[in-house]
Structure formats: structure tokens, C-alpha cells
C-alpha positions as CSV (number, residue, x, y, z in Angstrom):
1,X,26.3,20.9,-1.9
2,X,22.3,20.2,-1.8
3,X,21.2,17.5,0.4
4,X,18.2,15.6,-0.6
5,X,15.3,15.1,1.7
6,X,15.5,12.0,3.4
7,X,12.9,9.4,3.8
8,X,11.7,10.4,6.9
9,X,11.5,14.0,6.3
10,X,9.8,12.9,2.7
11,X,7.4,9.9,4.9
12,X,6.4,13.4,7.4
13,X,5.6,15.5,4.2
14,X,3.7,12.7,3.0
15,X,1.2,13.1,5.6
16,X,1.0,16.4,5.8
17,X,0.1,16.4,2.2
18,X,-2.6,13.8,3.0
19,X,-3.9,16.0,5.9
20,X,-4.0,19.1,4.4
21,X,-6.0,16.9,1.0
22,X,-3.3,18.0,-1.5
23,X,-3.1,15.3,-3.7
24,X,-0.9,16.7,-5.9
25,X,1.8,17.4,-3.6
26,X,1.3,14.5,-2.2
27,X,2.0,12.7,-5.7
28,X,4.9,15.4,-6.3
29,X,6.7,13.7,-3.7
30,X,6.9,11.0,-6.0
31,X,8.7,9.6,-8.6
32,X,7.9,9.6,-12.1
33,X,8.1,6.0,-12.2
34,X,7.2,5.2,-8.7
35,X,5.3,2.1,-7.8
36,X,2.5,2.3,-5.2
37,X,1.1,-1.4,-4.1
38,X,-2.0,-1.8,-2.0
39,X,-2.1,-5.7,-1.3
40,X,-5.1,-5.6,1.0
41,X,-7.2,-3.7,-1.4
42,X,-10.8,-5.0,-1.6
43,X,-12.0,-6.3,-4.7
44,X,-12.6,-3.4,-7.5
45,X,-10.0,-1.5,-6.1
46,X,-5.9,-1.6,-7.7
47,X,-3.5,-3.2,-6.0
48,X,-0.5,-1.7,-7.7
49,X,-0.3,1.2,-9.8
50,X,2.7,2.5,-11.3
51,X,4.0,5.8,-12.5
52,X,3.3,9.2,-10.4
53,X,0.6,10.2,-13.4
54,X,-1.4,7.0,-12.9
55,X,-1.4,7.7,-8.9
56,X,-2.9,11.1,-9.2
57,X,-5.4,10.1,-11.3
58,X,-6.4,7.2,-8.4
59,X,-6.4,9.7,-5.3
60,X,-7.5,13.0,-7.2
61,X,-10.8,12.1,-6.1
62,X,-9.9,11.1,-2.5
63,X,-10.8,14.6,-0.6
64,X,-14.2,14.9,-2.1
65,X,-14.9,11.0,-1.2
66,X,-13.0,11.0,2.3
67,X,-12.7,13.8,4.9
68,X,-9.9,13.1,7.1
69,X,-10.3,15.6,9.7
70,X,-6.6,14.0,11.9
71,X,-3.8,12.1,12.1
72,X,-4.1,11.1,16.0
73,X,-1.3,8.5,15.4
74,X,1.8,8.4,13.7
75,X,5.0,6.4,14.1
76,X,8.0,6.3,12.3
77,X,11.0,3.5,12.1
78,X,14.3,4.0,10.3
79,X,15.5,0.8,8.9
80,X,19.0,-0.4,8.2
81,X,18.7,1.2,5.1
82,X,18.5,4.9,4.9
83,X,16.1,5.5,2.0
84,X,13.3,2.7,3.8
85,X,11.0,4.0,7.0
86,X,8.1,2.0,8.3
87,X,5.2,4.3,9.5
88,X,2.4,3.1,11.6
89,X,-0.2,6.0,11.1
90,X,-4.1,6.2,11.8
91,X,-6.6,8.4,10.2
92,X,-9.9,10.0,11.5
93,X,-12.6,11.5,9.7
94,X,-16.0,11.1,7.5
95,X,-17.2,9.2,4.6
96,X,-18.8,12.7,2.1
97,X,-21.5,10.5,0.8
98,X,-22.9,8.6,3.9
99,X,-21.5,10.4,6.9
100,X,-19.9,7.2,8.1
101,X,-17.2,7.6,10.1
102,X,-13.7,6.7,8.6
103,X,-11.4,5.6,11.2
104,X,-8.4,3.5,9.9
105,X,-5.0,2.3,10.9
106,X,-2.4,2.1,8.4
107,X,1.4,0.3,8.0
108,X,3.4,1.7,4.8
109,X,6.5,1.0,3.8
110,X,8.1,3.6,1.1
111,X,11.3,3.5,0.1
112,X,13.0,7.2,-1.5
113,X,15.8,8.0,-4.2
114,X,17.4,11.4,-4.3
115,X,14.5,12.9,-2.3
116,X,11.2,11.1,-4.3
117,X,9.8,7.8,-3.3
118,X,10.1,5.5,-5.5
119,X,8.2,2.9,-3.9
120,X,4.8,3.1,-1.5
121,X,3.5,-0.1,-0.1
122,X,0.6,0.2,2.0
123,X,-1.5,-2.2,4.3
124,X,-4.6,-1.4,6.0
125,X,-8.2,-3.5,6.6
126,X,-10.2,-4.0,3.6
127,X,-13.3,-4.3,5.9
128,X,-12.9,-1.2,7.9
129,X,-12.7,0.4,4.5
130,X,-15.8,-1.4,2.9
131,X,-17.7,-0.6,6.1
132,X,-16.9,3.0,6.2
133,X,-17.8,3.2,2.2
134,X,-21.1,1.6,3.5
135,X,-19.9,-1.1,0.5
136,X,-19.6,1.6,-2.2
137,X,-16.1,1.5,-4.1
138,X,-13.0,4.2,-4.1
């Protein structure tokens, strides 16, 4: 019998994915009609997209805008239910176009079915990301 990954081990490969800037496997974790919400996104930016082909086509782009050089922080918490974790991660790294630095903090919540999240909600400050951009748009 096969075991699926669970949602830690899919939260951990998550950011790996992100580190190593494969967008694609990061949105290969996901599933095909997985919802991503971003309710602190700055004006011009989505707040929810949905459907795994719809998310690649939003963070394709994300390696050659933002280099994240580490994850100096990560956290994970299991929840009562076993396909939820809570990660508390940070990010360091370098804005391509400006050389600003990019230094966030992040809380996500994803929830995973049969090994693929199904559900991505992320939080993080709009004006720590509009500062680093130097007010450009992602």
C-alpha cells in the first residue's frame, strides 16, 4: 500500500521548491484545482487565484524578479487536522531590478488531499513588499 505525502512533508517540499526557484515543482505539488489566496496583497496584485495552471502562470516570473538567497526561519505546526500545518517561514534575498534587499516574514496556512494541496493561504506585509519592489508591481 502507497502512503501519500503528508502535509508537512508536502509544506517542507514546498520550500525547498521555492529555495531552489522551481516554480514548477513548486506548482506540481499542487492540485489541479487548488486555490491559493493572498489576502494582504497590495493593490494590482491577486488575492486569490485558482487552478494549479493559473498559479504557474503568477510565480513563473518570481526567480527572475526575486532572488531569495535563504530560508533563515522556518516553523511548522500540525493542527487537529492532519491534512492542515501552519508554517511561520522568512525569506532573505535581492530585488533583480533595484538591488533592494527582500527580507520578508511569512504565515501560510495550506491544507493537502492525497498528497497535493488543495488550498495555500498566505499572509505577509504588503509594505515590506512594496518597499523592497521600490513600488514596482509582481
Amino acid at each position: 500500500m502507497t502512503t501519500s505525502p503528508t502535509a508537512l512533508d508536502i509544506a517542507r517540499q514546498s520550500l525547498a521548491a521555492f529555495l531552489a526557484k522551481d516554480m514548477k515543482g513548486w506548482t506540481d505539488l499542487c492540485h489541479d484545482d487548488v486555490v491559493a489566496e493572498f489576502p494582504f496583497a497590495p493593490d494590482g496584485s491577486p488575492k486569490r487565484i485558482e487552478g494549479r495552471t493559473a498559479l504557474y502562470a503568477y510565480l513563473r516570473g518570481y526567480p527572475e524578479m526575486i532572488d531569495i538567497a535563504d530560508i533563515p526561519r522556518s516553523r511548522f505546526y500540525r493542527t487537529d487536522d492532519p491534512q492542515v500545518v501552519i508554517l511561520e517561514w522568512s525569506v532573505t534575498g535581492r530585488v533583480i531590478g533595484n538591488g533592494n534587499p527582500y527580507n520578508l516574514s511569512y504565515a501560510t496556512f495550506v491544507t493537502v488531499q492525497d498528497g497535493l494541496i488543495t488550498s495555500y493561504r498566505e499572509y505577509w506585509n504588503p509594505q515590506d513588499f512594496l518597499t523592497a519592489l521600490g513600488g514596482g508591481q509582481f
